[in-house]
N, C-alpha and C positions, 0 to 999 in steps of 0.2 A: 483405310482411314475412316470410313461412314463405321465400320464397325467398332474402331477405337473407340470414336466419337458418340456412338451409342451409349459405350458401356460408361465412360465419363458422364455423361447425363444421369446417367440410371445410379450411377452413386450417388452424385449432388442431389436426387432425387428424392434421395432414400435417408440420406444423411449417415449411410454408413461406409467406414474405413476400416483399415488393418491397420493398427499403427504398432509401429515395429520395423513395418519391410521398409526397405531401402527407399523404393520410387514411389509409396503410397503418401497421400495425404489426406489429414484427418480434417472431418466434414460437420461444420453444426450449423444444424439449423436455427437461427437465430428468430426469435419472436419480434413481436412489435414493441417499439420504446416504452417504458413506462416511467412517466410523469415523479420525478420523487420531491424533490421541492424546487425553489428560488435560490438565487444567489449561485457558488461554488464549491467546489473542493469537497465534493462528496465521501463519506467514507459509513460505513455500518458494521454492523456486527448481529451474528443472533443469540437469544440471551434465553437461560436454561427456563424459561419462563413458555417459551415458544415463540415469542414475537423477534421481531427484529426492528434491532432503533439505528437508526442514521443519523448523522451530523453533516450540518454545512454551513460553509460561512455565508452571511448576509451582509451586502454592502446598502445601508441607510445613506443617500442622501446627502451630502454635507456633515456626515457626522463619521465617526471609526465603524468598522466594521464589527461585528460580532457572530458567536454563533448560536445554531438554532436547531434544537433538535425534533424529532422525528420519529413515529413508532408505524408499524404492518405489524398485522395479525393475520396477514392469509398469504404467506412466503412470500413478500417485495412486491404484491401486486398493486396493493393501492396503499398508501402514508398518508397519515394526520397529522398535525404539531404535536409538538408535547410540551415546550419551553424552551427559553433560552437561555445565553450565560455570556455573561458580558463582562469585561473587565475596566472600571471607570476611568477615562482617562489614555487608553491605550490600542489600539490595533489590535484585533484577535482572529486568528485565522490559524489555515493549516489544521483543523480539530483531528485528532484518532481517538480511539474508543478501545475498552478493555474489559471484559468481564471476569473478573479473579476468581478461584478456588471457591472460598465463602460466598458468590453472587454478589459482592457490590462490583461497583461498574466504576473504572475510572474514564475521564476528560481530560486530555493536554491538548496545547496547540501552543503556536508562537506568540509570544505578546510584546508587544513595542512598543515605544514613541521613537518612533527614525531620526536615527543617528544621535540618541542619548543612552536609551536604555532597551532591552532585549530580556525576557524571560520565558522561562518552560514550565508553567503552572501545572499544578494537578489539582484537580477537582474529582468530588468524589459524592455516587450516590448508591442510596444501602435501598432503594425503590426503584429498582428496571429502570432511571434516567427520568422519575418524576421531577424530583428536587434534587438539588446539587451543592455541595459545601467546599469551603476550598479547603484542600488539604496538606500540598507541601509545593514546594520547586525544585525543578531538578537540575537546572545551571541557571544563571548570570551570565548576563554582560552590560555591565556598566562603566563609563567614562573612555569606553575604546572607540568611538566615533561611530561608524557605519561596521564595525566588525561584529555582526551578531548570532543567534541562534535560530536553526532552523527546521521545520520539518522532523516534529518527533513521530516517532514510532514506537509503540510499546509490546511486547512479548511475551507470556507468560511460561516458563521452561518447565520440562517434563517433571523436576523436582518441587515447582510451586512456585519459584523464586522467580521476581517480577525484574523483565530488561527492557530498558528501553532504549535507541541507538538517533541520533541526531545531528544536523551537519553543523558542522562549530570553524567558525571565522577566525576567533579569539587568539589563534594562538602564531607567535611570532617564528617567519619565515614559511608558514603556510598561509596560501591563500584559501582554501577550506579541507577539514578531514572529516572524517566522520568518527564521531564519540560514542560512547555506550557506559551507561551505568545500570548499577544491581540493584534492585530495593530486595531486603530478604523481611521487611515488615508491610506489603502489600501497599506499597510507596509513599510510607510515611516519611520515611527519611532513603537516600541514594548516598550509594559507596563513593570510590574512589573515582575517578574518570578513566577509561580502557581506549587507548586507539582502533577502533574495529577495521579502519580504514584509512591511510597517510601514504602520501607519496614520500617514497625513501628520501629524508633528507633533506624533506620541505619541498619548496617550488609552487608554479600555478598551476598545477593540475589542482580539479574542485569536485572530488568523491562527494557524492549527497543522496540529498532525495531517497534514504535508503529505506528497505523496508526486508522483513524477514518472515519465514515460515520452516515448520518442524516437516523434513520428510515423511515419510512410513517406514522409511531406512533405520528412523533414529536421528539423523544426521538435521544440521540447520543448514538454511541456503540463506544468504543475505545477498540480496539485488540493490543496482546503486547507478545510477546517471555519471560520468566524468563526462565533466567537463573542459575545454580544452584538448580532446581526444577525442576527432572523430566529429561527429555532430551531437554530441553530448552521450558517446556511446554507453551503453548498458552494459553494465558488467557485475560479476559472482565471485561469490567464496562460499566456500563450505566450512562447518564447524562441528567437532564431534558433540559439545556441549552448549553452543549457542554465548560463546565468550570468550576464548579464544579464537583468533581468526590467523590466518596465512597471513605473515609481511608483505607488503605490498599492493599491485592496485587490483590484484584478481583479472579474473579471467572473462572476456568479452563474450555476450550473448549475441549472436549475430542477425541483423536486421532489427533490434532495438534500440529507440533512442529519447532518451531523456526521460525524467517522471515515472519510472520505472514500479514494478507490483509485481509480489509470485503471490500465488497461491498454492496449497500443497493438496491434490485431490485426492479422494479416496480411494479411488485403482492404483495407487500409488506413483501416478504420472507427476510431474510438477507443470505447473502453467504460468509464463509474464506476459507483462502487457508494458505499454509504452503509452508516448504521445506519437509515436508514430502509428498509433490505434490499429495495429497487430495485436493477434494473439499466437505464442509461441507454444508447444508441448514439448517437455521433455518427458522419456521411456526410462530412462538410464540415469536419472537424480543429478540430472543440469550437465553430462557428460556432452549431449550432443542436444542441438534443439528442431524442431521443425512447426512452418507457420502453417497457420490452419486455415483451411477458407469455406466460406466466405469470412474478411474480417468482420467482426460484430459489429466495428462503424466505419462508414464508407467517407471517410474525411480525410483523408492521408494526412500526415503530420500537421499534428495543430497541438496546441498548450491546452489536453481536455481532461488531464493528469488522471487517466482510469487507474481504475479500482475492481480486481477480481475475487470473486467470492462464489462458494461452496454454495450451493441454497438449498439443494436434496441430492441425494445421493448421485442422480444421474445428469444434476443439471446446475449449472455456473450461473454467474449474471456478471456484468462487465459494465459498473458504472461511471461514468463520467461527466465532466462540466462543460457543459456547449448549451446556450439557452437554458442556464437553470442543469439540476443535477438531474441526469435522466437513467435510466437502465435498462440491460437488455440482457434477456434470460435466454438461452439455451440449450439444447441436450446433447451432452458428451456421446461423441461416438464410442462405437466399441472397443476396446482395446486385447488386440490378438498378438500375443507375443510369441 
């Protein structure tokens, strides 16, 4: 037993694993929080410029919330502002980010006044996220009460063609699905609406919170919260083209729950995260999964809606909302297959 126990140290120590084998588990060592802004609902991206810009919404006082963005220049370690974007009159939250083929950069998020109206804006800036213009919408919902739009996500597919997939209330005998539309003019205009996700038949179960990434396979994984099932369990689909999906409600990620993220890493592992502030690794492209330790925040389920992301070759960061949007970098262990 002193010897087992030796050698378990001497991993965690080391921060190295074999991942692959059956009883191992993979080991990162996680750095110290850094500081990204105020408010919530973090998300970033890095942009062919070098830098990386972040979004989060800001809750002012007696007034709507808005968002606010955010630039690093020295991989996620220290952010300055850059500006914000507000829409007058409405709720703005939930922001994602997108940097298209040509370098401009698109903005969506949800935009409200609860229980009248619901929209999926895009904004759009041709300046790494100096200035911003507004440039189309990608659903409505108007005069349906509290049935609104939520949580967009945007995707850009290996062919160029811009998807973005979001949780939709609107529609009768479901209580929420998840929707997906195509821009093929860099989201000037969106096609038709695609079910990416529906329970057969309607009902309450409430697919959301989705969010998507390109394997190294080729292959797309789309990640997604049901709710009603579980404690708002985490579940997957794959897709050979990132737009058609499997009928049905996919397949459950085990130990994940709610507010769900992949990321697709360059060893060609895949990685989710949760509010159950796990971090999961798949070997086998979402076949099988295994959690990692230490988790990157020591909070057991809380509403902190992380966000994982690529940041150098060998190393993640895992952002989230708890006190302001904070992040934490890591280095991937080895992977020996």
């Amino acid at each position: 037993m002193r010897l087992f126990a030796f050698i378990f140290l001497l991993i965690v120590s080391t921060g190295f694993a074999v991942f692959g084998e059956t009883n191992s588990v993979p080991i990162i060592n996680w750095q110290a929080p850094i500081h990204v802004s105020t408010g919530g609902w973090g998300r970033m991206i890095r942009l062919t410029d070098g830098s990386w810009l972040s979004v989060a919404t800001q809750f002012p006082h007696g007034t709507n919330s808005f968002l606010k963005l955010f630039r690093s220049r020295d991989d996620c370690r220290s952010w300055k502002p850059v500006t914000t974007v507000t829409e007058a009159g409405r709720i703005f939250d939930n922001g994602e980010l997108v940097q298209l083929p040509d370098g401009d950069v698109l903005l969506t998020g949800r935009s409200l006044i609860e229980g009248k109206s619901y929209k999926l804006p895009v904004y759009r800036s041709m300046d790494f996220g100096a200035t911003w213009h507004y440039l189309s919408n990608i659903d409505t919902s108007e005069g349906l009460g509290r049935r609104g739009l939520w949580e967009p996500d945007f995707w850009v597919l290996a062919d160029g063609r811009l998807v973005v997939t979001y949780s939709n209330e609107k529609h009768d005998g479901f209580s929420q699905l998840i929707s997906e539309r195509v821009s093929t003019n860099n989201g000037a205009t969106w096609g038709e609406e695609i079910r990416a996700v529906a329970e057969p038949g309607g009902g309450n179960l409430r697919p959301g919170m989705s969010q998507m990434a390109r394997m190294t396979n080729g292959k797309y994984i789309l990640v997604y919260e049901l709710i009603n099932v579980g404690h708002g369990d985490v579940h997957q689909k794959i897709s050979d083209d990132g737009i058609t999906w499997p009928v049905g409600i996919g397949m459950p990620i085990p130990g994940q729950h709610c507010g769900p993220f992949v990321a697709a890493l360059p060893d060609g592992r895949v990685a989710v995260s949760s509010c159950e502030n796990e971090l999961s690794l798949s070997g086998d492209f979402g076949a099988s999964w295994q959690m990692v330790m230490p988790t990157p925040w020591r909070l057991g389920f809380k509403f902190t809606w992380p966000a994982i992301y690529v940041v150098k070759t060998n190393e993640i960061g895992v952002m989230i909302s708890n006190g302001g949007v904070r992040l934490r970098l890591g280095e991937l262990p080895v992977a020996v297959r």
